[in-house]
PLY file of the C-alpha trace (Angstrom):
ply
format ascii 1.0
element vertex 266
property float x
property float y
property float z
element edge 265
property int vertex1
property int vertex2
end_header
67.92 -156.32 -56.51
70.94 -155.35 -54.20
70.89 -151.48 -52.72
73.82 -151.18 -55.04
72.80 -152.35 -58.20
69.93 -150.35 -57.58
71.79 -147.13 -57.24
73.72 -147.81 -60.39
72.89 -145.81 -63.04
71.54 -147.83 -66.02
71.83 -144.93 -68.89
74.55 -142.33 -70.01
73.99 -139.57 -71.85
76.74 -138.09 -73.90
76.23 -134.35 -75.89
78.39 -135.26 -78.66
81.34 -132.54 -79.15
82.05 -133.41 -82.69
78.96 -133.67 -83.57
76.45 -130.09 -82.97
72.85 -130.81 -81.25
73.35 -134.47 -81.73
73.06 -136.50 -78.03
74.39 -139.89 -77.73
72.26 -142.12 -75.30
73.44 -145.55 -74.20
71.32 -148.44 -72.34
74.20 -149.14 -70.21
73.78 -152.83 -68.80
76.36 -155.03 -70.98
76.21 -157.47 -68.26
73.19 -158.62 -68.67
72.75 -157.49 -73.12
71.17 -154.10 -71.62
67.82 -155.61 -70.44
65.10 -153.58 -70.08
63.94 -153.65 -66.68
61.76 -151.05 -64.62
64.84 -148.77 -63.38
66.45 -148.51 -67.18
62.98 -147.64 -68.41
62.41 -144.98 -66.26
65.65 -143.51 -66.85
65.48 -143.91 -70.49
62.20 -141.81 -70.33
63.65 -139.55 -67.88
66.52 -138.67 -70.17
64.59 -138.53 -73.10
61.84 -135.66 -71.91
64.67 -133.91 -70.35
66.37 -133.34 -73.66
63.40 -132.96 -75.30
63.05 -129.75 -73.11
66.36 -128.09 -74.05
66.26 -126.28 -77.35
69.91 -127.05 -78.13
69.28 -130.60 -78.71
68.28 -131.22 -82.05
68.68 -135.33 -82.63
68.80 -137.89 -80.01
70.77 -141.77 -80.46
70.00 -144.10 -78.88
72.36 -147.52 -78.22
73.34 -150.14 -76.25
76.46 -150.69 -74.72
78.71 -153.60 -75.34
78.94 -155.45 -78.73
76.39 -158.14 -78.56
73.50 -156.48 -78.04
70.70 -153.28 -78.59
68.57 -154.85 -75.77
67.72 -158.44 -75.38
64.51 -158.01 -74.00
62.62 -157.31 -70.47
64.40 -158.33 -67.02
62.51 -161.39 -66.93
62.94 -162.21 -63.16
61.80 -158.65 -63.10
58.72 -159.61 -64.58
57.91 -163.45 -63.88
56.49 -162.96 -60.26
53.89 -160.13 -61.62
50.18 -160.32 -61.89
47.51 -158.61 -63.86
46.67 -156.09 -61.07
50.31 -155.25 -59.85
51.36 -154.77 -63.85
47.78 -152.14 -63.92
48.81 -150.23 -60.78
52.41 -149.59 -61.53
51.99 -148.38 -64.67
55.18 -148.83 -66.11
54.62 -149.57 -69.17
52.78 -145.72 -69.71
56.69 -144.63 -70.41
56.62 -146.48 -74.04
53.46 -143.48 -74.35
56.02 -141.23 -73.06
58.65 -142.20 -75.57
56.19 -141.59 -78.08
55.32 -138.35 -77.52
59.29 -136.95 -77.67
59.48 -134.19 -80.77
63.16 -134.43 -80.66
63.65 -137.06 -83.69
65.68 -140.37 -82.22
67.75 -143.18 -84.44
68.45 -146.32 -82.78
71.84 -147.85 -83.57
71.72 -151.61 -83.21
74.09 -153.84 -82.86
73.45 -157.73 -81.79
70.25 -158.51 -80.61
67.44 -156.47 -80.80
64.39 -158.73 -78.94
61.39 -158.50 -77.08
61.08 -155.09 -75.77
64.86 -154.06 -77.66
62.53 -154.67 -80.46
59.79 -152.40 -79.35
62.21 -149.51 -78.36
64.15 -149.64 -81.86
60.94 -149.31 -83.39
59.58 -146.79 -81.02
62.67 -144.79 -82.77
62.18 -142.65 -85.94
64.72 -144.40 -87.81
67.07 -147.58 -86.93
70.70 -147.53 -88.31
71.43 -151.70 -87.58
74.74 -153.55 -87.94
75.14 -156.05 -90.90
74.76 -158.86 -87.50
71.85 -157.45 -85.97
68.96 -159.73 -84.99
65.29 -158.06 -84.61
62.34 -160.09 -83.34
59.64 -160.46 -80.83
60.22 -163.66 -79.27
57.53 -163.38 -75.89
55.44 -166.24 -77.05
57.93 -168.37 -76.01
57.90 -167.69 -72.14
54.29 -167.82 -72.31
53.06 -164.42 -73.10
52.86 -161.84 -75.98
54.39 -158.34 -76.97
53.07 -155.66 -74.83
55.10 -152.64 -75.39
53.66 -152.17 -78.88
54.86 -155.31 -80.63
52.60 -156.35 -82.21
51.01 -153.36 -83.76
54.14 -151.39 -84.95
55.95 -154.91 -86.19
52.63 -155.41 -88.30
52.93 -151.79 -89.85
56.33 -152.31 -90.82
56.33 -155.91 -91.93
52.30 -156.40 -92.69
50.29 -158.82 -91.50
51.85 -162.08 -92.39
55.34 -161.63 -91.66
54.91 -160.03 -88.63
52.24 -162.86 -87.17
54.79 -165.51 -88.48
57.75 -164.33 -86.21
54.81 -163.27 -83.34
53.62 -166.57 -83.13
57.24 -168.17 -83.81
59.46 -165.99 -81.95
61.64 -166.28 -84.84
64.56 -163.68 -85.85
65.07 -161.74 -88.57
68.36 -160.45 -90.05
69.10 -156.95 -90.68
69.32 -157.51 -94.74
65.72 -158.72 -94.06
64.72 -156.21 -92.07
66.15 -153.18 -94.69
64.31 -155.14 -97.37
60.76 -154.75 -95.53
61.82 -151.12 -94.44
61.84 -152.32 -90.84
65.17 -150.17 -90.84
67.03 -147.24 -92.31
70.52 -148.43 -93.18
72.56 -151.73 -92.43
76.21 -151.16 -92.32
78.82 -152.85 -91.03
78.85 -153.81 -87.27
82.20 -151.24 -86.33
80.44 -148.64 -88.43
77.09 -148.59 -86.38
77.26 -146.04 -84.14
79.38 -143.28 -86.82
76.50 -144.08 -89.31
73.81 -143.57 -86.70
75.59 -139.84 -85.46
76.28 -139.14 -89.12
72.60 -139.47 -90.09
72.04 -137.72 -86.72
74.09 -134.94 -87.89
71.81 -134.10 -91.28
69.10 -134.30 -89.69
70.25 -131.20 -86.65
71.26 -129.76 -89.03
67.40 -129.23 -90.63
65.24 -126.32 -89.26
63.93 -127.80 -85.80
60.17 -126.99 -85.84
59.99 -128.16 -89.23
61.66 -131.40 -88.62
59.30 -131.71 -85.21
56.35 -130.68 -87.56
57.21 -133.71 -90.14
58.18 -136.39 -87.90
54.53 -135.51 -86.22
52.87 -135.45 -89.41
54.42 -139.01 -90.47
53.71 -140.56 -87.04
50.07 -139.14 -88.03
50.15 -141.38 -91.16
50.00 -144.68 -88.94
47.09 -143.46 -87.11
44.85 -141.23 -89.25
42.81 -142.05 -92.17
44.36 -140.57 -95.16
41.96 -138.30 -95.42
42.10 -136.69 -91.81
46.27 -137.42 -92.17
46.08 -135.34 -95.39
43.78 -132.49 -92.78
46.52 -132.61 -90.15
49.53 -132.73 -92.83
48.20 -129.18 -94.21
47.71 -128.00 -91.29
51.39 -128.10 -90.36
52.17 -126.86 -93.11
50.31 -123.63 -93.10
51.99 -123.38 -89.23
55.09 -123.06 -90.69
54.85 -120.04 -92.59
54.54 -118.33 -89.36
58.49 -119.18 -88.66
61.32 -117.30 -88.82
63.27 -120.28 -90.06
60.13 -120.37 -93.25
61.33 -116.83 -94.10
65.04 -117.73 -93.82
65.04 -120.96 -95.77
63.29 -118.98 -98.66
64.95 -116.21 -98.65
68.64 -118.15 -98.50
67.37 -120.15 -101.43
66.58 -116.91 -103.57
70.09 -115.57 -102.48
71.74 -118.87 -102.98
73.70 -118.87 -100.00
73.45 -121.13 -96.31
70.24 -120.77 -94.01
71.32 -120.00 -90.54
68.08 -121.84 -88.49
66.93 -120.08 -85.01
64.17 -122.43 -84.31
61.47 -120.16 -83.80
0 1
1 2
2 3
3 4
4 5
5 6
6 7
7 8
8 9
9 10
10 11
11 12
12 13
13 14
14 15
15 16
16 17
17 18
18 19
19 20
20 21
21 22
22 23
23 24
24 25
25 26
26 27
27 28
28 29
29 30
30 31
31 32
32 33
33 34
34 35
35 36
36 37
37 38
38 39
39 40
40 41
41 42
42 43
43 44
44 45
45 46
46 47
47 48
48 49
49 50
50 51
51 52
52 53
53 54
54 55
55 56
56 57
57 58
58 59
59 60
60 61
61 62
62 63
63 64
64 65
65 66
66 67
67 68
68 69
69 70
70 71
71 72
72 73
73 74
74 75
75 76
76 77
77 78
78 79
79 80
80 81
81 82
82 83
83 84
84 85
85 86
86 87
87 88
88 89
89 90
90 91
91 92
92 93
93 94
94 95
95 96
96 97
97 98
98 99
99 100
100 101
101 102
102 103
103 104
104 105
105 106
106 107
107 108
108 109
109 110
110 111
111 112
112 113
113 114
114 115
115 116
116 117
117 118
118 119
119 120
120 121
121 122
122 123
123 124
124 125
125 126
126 127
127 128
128 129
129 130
130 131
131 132
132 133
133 134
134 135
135 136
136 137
137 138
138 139
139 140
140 141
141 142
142 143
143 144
144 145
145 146
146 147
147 148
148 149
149 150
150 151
151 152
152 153
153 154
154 155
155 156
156 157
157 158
158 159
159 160
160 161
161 162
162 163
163 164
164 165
165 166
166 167
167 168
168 169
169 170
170 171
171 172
172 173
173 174
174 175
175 176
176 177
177 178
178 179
179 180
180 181
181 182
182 183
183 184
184 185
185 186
186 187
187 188
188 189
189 190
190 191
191 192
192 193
193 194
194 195
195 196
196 197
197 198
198 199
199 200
200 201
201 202
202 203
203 204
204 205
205 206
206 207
207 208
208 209
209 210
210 211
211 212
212 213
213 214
214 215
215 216
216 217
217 218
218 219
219 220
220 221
221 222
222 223
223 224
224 225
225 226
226 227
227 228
228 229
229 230
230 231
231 232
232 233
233 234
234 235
235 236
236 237
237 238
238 239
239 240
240 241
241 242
242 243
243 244
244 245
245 246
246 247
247 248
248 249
249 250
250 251
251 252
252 253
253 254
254 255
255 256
256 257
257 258
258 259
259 260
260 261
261 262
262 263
263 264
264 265
């Protein structure tokens, strides 16, 4: 990697005027379909805990820029001299963790490729807005290794079992219809209408009461990883949290007097 390339910055982010609380965030390396090497990753997590910090932001998007692709994977030169011990000590991979624990929701608008780790950062996403020519799939097995930024377990829990080892063990595509069939995404539309759809959803959802949308999208993240008994516990106990709010009293209270909430998050 030249000094310069280096120094380039490999993500924007873009508060969106027109559209209140919603943040546009674009994996800016068209060059090469917005691989995801070390210095992207890093910045991608960097931006995203930053704005997860400032109360104004209320939805995050995040894209790729270019028209072919979402991300088409990990640098692969990047990663083809590594071994075992230098992948443990750098750590790198502890920033899809990091991704996982933002409360500000995020929708990934995909267009082209989504593949490898593009994949696995689509999915990391709360919900995926994908053009009607988007490709999703996890295609590692073919350079000799397997998913490792959470592949193969979040593919499974969308897909099941058998679809999800077929294109694991493949590394074969699937189409967006396919992938809105099996609820792998929200919406397919067409490819120049990614990005509006993705800020328009974007838009209903800032436009919710903040704590309770951080409250919900923790409680359904729960639902993946608790039995449904101690996911039932943890649902309730939300719940209850929220009547602590200002924004509980508001929302009721505008209900009974049939007229707009006005949400302070707090």
């Amino acid at each position: 990697m030249t000094p310069d390339s280096a120094a380039k910055p490999r993500i924007k982010v873009e508060p969106q005027s027109a559209h209140p609380g919603v943040v546009l965030v674009t994996l800016d390396r068209p060059e090469v379909l917005n691989a995801l090497d070390y210095q992207t990753m890093g910045e991608l997590t960097d931006a995203l805990e930053s704005l997860d910090t400032d109360e104004s932001v209320r939805c995050i998007v995040i894209t790729g820029a270019g028209d072919r692709a979402f991300a088409a994977g990990a640098d692969i030169k990047e990663m083809a001299p590594a071994t075992p011990v230098m992948l443990s000590v750098a750590n790198n991979f502890a920033r899809w963790e990091r991704i996982r624990r933002v409360r500000v929701p995020l929708v990934a608008a995909v267009r082209g490729f989504a593949l490898g780790g593009g994949c696995e950062l689509a999915m990391a996403c709360d919900m995926v807005v994908a053009s009607d020519d988007a490709q999703f799939g996890q295609p590692e097995i073919k350079l000799g290794i397997m998913p490792g930024a959470g592949g193969t377990q979040r593919l499974t829990r969308a897909l099941g079992k058998a679809k999800a080892m077929e294109l694991i063990l493949t590394g074969r595509n699937i189409g967006a219809a396919e992938a809105l069939e099996r609820g792998l995404v929200s919406q397919v539309v067409a490819r120049e209408e990614t990005l509006n759809a993705a800020l328009a959803l974007a838009d209903e959802v800032a436009a919710m009461p903040p704590l309770a949308v951080r409250a919900a999208k923790e409680s359904v993240n729960r639902a993946y990883e608790l039995s449904l008994e101690a996911g039932l516990e943890f649902e309730r106990r939300n719940f209850f949290m929220l009547f602590a709010s200002d924004d509980q009293k508001e929302g009721m209270a505008a209900f009974v007097d049939k007229r707009k909430p006005t949400w302070k998050g707090r």
